[in-house]
C-alpha positions in Angstrom: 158.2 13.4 202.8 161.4 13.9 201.0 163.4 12.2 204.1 161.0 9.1 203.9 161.5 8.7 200.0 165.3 8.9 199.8 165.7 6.6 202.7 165.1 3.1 200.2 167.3 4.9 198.3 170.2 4.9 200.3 169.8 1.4 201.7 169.7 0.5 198.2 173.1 1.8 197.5 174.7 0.5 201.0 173.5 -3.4 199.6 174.6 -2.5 196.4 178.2 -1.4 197.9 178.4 -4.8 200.1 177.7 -6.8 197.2 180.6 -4.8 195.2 182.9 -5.8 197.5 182.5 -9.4 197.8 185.7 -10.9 198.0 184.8 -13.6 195.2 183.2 -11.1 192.4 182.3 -12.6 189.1 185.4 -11.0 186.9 185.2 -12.2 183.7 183.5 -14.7 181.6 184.9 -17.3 179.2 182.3 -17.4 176.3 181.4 -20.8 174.4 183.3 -21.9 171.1 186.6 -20.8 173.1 189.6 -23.0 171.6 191.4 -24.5 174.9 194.9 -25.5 174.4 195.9 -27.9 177.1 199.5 -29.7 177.3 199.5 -33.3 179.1 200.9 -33.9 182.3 199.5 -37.4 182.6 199.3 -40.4 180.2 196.1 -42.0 179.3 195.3 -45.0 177.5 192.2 -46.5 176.7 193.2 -50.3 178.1 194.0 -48.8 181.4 192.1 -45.5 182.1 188.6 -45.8 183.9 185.5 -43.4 182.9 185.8 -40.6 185.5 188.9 -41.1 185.6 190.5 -37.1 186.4 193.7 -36.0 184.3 196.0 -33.1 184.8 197.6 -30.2 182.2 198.6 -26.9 181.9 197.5 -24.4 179.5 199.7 -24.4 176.3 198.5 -20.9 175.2 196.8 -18.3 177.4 193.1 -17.7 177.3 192.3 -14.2 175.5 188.8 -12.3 176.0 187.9 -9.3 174.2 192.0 -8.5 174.2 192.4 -9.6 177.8 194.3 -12.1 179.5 191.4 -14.2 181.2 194.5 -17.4 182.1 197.8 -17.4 181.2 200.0 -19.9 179.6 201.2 -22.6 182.0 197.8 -22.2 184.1 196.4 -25.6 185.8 193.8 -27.5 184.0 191.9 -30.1 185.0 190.1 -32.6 183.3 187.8 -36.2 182.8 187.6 -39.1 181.3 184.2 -39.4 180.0 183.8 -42.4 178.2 186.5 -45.3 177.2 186.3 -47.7 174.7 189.1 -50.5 175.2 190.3 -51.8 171.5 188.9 -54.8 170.1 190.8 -57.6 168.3 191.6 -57.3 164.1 189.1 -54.4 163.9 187.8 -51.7 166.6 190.6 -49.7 168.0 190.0 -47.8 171.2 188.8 -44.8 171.9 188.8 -42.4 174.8 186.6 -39.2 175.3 188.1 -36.2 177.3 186.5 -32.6 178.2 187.8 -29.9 180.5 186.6 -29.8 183.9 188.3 -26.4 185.4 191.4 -24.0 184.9 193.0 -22.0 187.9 195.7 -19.4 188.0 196.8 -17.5 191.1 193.4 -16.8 193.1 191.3 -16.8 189.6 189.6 -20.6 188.9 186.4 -21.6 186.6 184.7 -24.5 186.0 184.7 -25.5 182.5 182.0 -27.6 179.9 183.5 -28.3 176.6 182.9 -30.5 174.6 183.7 -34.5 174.4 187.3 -34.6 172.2 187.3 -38.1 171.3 190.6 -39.7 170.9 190.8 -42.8 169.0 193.5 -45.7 168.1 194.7 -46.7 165.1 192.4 -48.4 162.9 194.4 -52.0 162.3 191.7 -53.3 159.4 194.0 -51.8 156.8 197.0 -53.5 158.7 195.2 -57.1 159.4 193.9 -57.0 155.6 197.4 -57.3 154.3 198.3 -59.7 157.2 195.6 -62.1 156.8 196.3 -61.6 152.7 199.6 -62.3 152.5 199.6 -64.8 154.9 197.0 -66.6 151.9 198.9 -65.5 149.5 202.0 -67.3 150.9 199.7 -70.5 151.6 198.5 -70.3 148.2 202.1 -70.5 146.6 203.2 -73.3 149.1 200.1 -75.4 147.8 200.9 -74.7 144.5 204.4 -75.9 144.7 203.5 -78.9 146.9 200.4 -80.1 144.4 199.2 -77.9 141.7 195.4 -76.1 141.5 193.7 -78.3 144.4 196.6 -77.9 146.7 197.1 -73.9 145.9 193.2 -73.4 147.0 193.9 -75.9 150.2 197.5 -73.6 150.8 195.7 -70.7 150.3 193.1 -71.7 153.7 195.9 -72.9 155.5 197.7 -69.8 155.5 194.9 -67.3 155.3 194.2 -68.9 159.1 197.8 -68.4 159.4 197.6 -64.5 158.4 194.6 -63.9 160.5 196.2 -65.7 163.5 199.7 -63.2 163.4 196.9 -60.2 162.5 195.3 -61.5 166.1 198.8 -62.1 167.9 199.6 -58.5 167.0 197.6 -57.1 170.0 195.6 -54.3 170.6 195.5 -51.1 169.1 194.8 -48.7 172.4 193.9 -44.5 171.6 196.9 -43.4 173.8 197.3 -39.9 175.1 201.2 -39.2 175.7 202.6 -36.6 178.3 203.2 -33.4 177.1 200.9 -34.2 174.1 199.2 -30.7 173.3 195.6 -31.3 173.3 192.7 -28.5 171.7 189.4 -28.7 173.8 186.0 -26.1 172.9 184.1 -24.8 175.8 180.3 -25.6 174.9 178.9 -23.1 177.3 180.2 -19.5 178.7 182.2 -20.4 181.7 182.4 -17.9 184.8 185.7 -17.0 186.3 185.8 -16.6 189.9 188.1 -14.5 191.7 189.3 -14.2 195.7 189.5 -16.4 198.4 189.3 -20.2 197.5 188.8 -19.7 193.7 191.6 -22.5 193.5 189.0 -24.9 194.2 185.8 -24.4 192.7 182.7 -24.9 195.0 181.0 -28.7 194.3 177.7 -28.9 193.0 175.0 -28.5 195.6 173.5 -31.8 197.1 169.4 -32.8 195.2 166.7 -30.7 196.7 165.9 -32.6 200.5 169.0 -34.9 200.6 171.5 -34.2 203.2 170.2 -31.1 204.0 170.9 -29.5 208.0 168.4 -29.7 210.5 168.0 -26.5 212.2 169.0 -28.5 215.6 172.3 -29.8 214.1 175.2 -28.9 215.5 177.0 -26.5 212.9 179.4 -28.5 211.3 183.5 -27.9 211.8 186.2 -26.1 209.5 187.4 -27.9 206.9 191.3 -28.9 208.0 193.0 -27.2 205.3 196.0 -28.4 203.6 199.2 -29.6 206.1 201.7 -27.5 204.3 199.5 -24.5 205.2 199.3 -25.3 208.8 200.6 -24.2 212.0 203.0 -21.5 209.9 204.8 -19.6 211.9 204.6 -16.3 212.3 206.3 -13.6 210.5 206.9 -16.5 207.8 206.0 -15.4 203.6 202.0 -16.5 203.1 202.8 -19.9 201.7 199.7 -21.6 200.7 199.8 -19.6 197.2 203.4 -20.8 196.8 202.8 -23.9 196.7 204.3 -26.7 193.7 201.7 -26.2 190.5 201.4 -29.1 188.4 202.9 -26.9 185.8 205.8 -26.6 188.5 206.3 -30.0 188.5 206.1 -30.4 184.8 208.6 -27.6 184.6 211.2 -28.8 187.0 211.0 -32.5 186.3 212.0 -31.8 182.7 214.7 -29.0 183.6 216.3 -31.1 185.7 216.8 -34.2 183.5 217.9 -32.3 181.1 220.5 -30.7 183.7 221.5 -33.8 185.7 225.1 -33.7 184.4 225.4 -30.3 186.1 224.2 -31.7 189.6 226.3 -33.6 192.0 225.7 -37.4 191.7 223.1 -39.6 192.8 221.0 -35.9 193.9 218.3 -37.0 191.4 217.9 -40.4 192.6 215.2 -41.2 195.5 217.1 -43.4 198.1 215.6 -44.5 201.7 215.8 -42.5 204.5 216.5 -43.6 208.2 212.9 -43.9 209.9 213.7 -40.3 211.9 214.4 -38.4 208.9 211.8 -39.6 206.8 209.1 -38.9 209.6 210.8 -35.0 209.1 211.1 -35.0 205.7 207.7 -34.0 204.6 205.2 -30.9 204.3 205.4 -29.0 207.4 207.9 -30.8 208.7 211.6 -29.4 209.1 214.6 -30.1 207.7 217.1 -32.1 210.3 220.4 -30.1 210.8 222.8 -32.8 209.2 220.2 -32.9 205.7 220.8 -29.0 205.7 224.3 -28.8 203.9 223.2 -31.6 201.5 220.6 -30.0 199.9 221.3 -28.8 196.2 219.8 -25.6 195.0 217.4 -25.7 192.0 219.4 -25.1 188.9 219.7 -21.3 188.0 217.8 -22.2 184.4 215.1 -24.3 185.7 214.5 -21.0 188.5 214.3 -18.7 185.1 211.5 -21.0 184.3 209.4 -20.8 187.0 207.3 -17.7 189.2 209.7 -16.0 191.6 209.2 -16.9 195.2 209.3 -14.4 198.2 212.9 -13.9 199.6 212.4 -16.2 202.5 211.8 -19.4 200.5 213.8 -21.0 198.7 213.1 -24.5 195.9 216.5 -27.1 196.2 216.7 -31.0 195.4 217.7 -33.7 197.9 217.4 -37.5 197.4 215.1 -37.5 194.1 212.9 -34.7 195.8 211.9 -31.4 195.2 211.3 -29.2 198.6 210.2 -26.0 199.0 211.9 -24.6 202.0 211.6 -21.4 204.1 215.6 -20.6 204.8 214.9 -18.7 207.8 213.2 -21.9 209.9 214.1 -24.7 207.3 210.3 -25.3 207.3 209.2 -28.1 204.5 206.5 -26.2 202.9 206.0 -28.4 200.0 207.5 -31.3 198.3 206.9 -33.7 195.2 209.1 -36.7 193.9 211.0 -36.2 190.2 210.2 -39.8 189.6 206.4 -39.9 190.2 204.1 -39.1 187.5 202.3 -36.0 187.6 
C-alpha cells in the first residue's frame, strides 16, 4: 500500500524536474510602470514614417528589478510606429505615436507593451500669428502712406493675405525623432523575460483559433533556414551566431570611427565598387579573397574598448566603407554592415 501511494509521488517530481530544466525558463519579470530609456538608432518623422512602421534603439540605461540587472545598458530594442499624424498647413503640427515592442541581450529577450509616447511638432499658430500680423501691419502702414484711413484698412487686407501667404510658404511643421535622441517609454503590463535558445527572437503570436492550423495528414513542415552567416561553419571555428554585429554595434562603431577617420589610412572609410568576383565574396559567409587580406584595416583600438570582446579567433577590421567580422584562422565573413547605411 505504501509502494502504490508514493509512486504519483515520484512521477510528480520527475515532471516537475523536466520542467525545471527547460532550456527557455521564465527568469525574471519586468513589472508595469517600468521607466524604459531607449536611445535612437533610426530617424523618424511624421511626413515620411508609415503606421507599423518598426524602429531600432538600444537601451540608454539598464533595466533594474528588485536590485537586479534584468537588461543592460546598450541592449537592443525594438519598437513601432503606432499612429502618425502628418502636419497640417498654418495650424496642426504632426504627431507620431511610438511604444516598445521587445528588448534582447545575449540569449535573454521579452516582448514589451508600453504605453503610446506621442511625439508631436511644433505648434506654428504662435509663429503664423505674428506672420500673418505683421504682414497686416506692414499693409496697413503702406495704405496709410499711399491714401490715408480708407487706404490703411485696404493696405491692411492686402498685406494680411500677404502675411498668411509667407505663414503658408513656410512649410510643414513635422514631429521628428533624431538619431541618438534618448527616448523614455513605460511598460503598461508586466513583461516576461525569456531565457535560452532563440530568446533573441521572441515567438509570434499564435495564428486565430481554426485558421491555418495542420492537418494531421500534412507533411511536417521543414526547418527554418537560419541565418547565412550562421551556416555551413566550419568546424572547430568560435560559435558565431551570438557574435554577431548588434545594432548597438553598429551605432557604436559608426560613431567611433568618424570620429577616428583622421587616424585611418585614406579612402578606408569610403564604400567604393568592387570587381564582380570580389563582390560575389565579399559578403556573410563568404571569404575573404587573398589579395583583399593585406588591405584590411583593424578596428581602432578605442572603438574595440567600446564594444564586447570577441573570442580569440575573430577578429572586427574595416575595408572599403565596411565593417566585417572575420575569423583570422579561415578568413571566413561572418558578418558585415556598411558605415554609411542607416541603422
Amino acid at each position: 500500500m505504501l509502494r502504490r501511494n508514493c509512486f504519483p509521488a515520484l512521477l510528480l517530481l520527475i515532471v516537475s524536474s523536466v520542467c525545471v530544466s527547460s532550456p527557455a525558463q521564465k527568469t525574471a519579470e519586468i513589472p508595469p510602470g517600468t521607466s524604459i530609456k531607449v536611445r535612437m538608432i533610426d530617424r523618424l518623422d511624421s511626413g515620411k514614417s508609415q503606421s507599423g512602421d518598426t524602429f531600432h534603439g538600444t537601451l540608454e540605461q539598464p533595466i533594474v528589478v528588485d536590485g537586479k540587472d534584468i537588461y543592460p545598458k546598450g541592449a537592443d530594442v525594438t519598437g513601432r510606429v503606432e499612429e502618425v499624424k502628418p502636419s497640417g498647413r498654418l495650424s496642426e503640427p504632426g504627431e507620431l505615436g511610438l511604444v516598445v515592442a521587445t528588448i534582447a541581450s545575449g540569449n535573454r529577450a521579452s516582448s514589451v507593451e508600453s504605453e503610446r509616447l506621442a511625439i508631436k511638432g511644433q505648434s506654428h499658430a504662435k509663429s503664423n500669428a505674428g506672420k500673418i500680423g505683421g504682414g497686416a501691419a506692414l499693409g496697413a502702414l503702406i495704405g496709410a502712406v499711399a491714401g490715408g484711413g480708407k487706404g490703411a484698412a485696404i493696405g491692411a487686407g492686402v498685406g494680411g493675405a500677404a502675411g498668411t501667404g509667407a505663414a503658408a510658404a513656410t512649410g510643414k511643421r513635422e514631429a521628428v525623432v533624431e538619431s541618438e535622441a534618448v527616448l523614455t517609454f513605460v511598460t503598461a503590463q508586466a513583461s516576461t523575460v525569456s531565457s535560452g535558445a532563440g530568446a533573441n527572437s521572441p515567438p509570434p503570436p499564435p495564428p486565430p483559433a481554426g485558421e491555418n492550423q495542420p492537418r494531421a495528414d500534412d507533411p511536417a513542415p521543414a526547418a527554418p533556414r537560419q541565418k547565412e552567416a550562421a551556416n555551413d561553419q566550419p568546424e572547430g571555428e568560435s560559435n558565431n551566431a551570438s557574435n554577431l554585429f548588434t545594432a548597438r554595434d553598429r551605432r557604436v562603431i559608426r560613431n567611433c570611427v568618424a570620429e577616428h577617420t583622421s587616424d585611418l589610412p585614406p579612402g578606408i572609410t569610403e564604400r567604393e565598387e568592387l570587381p564582380p568576383g570580389n563582390e560575389r565574396q565579399i559578403r556573410a559567409g563568404g571569404t575573404l579573397p587573398p589579395e583583399l587580406q593585406k588591405r584590411v584595416q583593424a578596428l581602432p583600438l578605442a572603438c574595440e574598448k567600446e564594444l564586447p570582446e570577441l573570442p580569440g579567433d575573430l577578429e572586427r577590421v574595416l575595408y572599403s566603407g565596411r565593417v566585417l567580422l572575420i575569423n583570422d584562422q579561415s578568413n571566413r565573413i561572418v558578418d558585415l554592415f556598411y558605415l554609411d547605411e542607416t541603422r
